[in-house]
N, C-alpha and C positions, 0 to 999 in steps of 0.2 A: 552427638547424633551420629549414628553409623551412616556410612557414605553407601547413596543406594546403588542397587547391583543395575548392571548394564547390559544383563540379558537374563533369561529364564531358561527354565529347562523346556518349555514349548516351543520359546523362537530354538532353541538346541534343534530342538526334536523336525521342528521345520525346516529346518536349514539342512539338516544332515536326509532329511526324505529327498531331499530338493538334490541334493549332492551326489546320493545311492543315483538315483536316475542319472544324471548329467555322465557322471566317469565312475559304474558299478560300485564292490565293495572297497576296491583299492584306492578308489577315489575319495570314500569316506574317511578321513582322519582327523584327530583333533585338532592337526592346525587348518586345517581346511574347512569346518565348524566354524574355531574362533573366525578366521578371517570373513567368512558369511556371516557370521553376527557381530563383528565391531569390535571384538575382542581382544585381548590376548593370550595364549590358549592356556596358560596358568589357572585363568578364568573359570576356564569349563571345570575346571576338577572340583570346584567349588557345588556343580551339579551334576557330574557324571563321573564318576572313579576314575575310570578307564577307557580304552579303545572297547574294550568288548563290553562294558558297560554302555555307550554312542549306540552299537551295535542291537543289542538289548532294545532300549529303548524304542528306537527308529522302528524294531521290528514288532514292538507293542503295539505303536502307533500304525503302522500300515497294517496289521493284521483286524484292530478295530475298525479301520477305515473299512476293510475286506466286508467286516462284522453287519456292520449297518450298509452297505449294499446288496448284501446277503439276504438280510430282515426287511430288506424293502420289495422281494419279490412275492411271487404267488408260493413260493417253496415246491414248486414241482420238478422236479428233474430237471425239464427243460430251461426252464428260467435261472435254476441255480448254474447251471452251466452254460448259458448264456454270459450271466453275471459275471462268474468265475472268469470267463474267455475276456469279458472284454475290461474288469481288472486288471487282467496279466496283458493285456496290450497298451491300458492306460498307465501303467507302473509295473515294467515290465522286470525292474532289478528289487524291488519291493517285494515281487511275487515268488522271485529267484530268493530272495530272504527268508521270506516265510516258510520256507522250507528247507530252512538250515537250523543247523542246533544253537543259532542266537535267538530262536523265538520260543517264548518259554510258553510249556505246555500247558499254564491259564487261556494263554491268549488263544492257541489254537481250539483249544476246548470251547470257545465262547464263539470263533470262528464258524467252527465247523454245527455247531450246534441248530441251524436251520436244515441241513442236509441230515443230520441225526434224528430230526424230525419226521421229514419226510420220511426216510428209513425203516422208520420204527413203524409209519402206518403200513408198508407198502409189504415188509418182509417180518415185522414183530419184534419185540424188544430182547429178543434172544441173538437174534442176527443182524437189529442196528448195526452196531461199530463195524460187521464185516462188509454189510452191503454200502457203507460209507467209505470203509479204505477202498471197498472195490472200485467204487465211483471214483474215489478222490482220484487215484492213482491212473484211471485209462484218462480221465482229464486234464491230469497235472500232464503227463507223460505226452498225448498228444499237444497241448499247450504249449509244453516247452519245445517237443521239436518245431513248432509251427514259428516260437521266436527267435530258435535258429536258426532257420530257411534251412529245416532238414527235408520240404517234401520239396522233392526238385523232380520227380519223374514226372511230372506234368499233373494234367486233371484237376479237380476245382476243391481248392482244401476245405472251404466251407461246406462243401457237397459231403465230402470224408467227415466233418465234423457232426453234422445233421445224421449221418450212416450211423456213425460212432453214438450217438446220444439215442436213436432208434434200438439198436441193440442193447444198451442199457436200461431203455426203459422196458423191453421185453423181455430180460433178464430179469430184473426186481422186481415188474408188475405181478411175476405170477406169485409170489406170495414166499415165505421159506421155503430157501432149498433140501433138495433131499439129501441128509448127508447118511456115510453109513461106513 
């Protein structure tokens, strides 16, 4: 009878989410895995290659967790970038992940896919993907400086952020841009 295993690739996957938060990506490693799950890190390799295979994974997992808080809104601008914002405050090195080149581009495709939606009614299915990077990017962008304590000149960053999602929905709402 084979001697049964002492962890899964889910307690992995949990431990190593759990790890990314506590001390970023430098803090994720395989001994520091094994020793969250009871292991010895031999162990892991038996369900994950490698370090950037940990990586990989973790980033599959948080980007589905992204996925289904995404599908739980009204899908209107406002809400997806509510959601968005308060993802990257609740798993704020998770969200720094998902947008590095260890999140494979299924996962982001399936992420992103409620804002694609929206998109596609608001601007048409010729300029979906652009009016989605354009979103992504002024939300990713002010996002992250808001987890680096980059707005220091004062004023009320939620006020900026509500500014910021007004100008985007009047940007997209009018319908395709004119290009030429």
């Amino acid at each position: 009878m084979p001697t049964p295993e002492k962890t899964s690739l889910g307690r992995i996957v949990t431990a190593g989410r759990e790890l990314l938060e506590a001390g970023g990506r430098q803090g994720l490693t395989m001994k520091s895995v094994a020793d969250r799950v009871g292991v010895r890190s031999p162990s892991l390799y038996k369900h994950v290659r490698n370090r950037a295979a940990l990586l990989a994974a973790v980033a599959v997992a948080t980007a589905e967790d992204l996925t289904v808080r995404l599908e739980a809104t009204d899908e209107s601008l406002r809400e997806l970038a509510h959601c968005y914002r308060r993802f990257a405050k609740d798993r704020p090195e998770g969200f720094r992940l998902l947008n590095s080149p260890h999140t494979p581009p299924e996962s982001l495709a399936r992420a992103v896919e409620p804002l694609l939606r929206t998109s596609r009614c608001l601007v048409g299915e010729a300029e979906a993907l652009d009016a989605a990077r354009l979103w992504t990017a002024w939300a990713t962008g002010f996002i992250e400086m808001e987890l680096n304590g980059a707005f220091r000149l004062g004023g009320d960053v939620d006020r900026a952020f509500e500014y910021g999602l007004a100008g985007m929905d009047r940007a997209l709402a009018g319908g395709p841009a004119a290009t030429g």
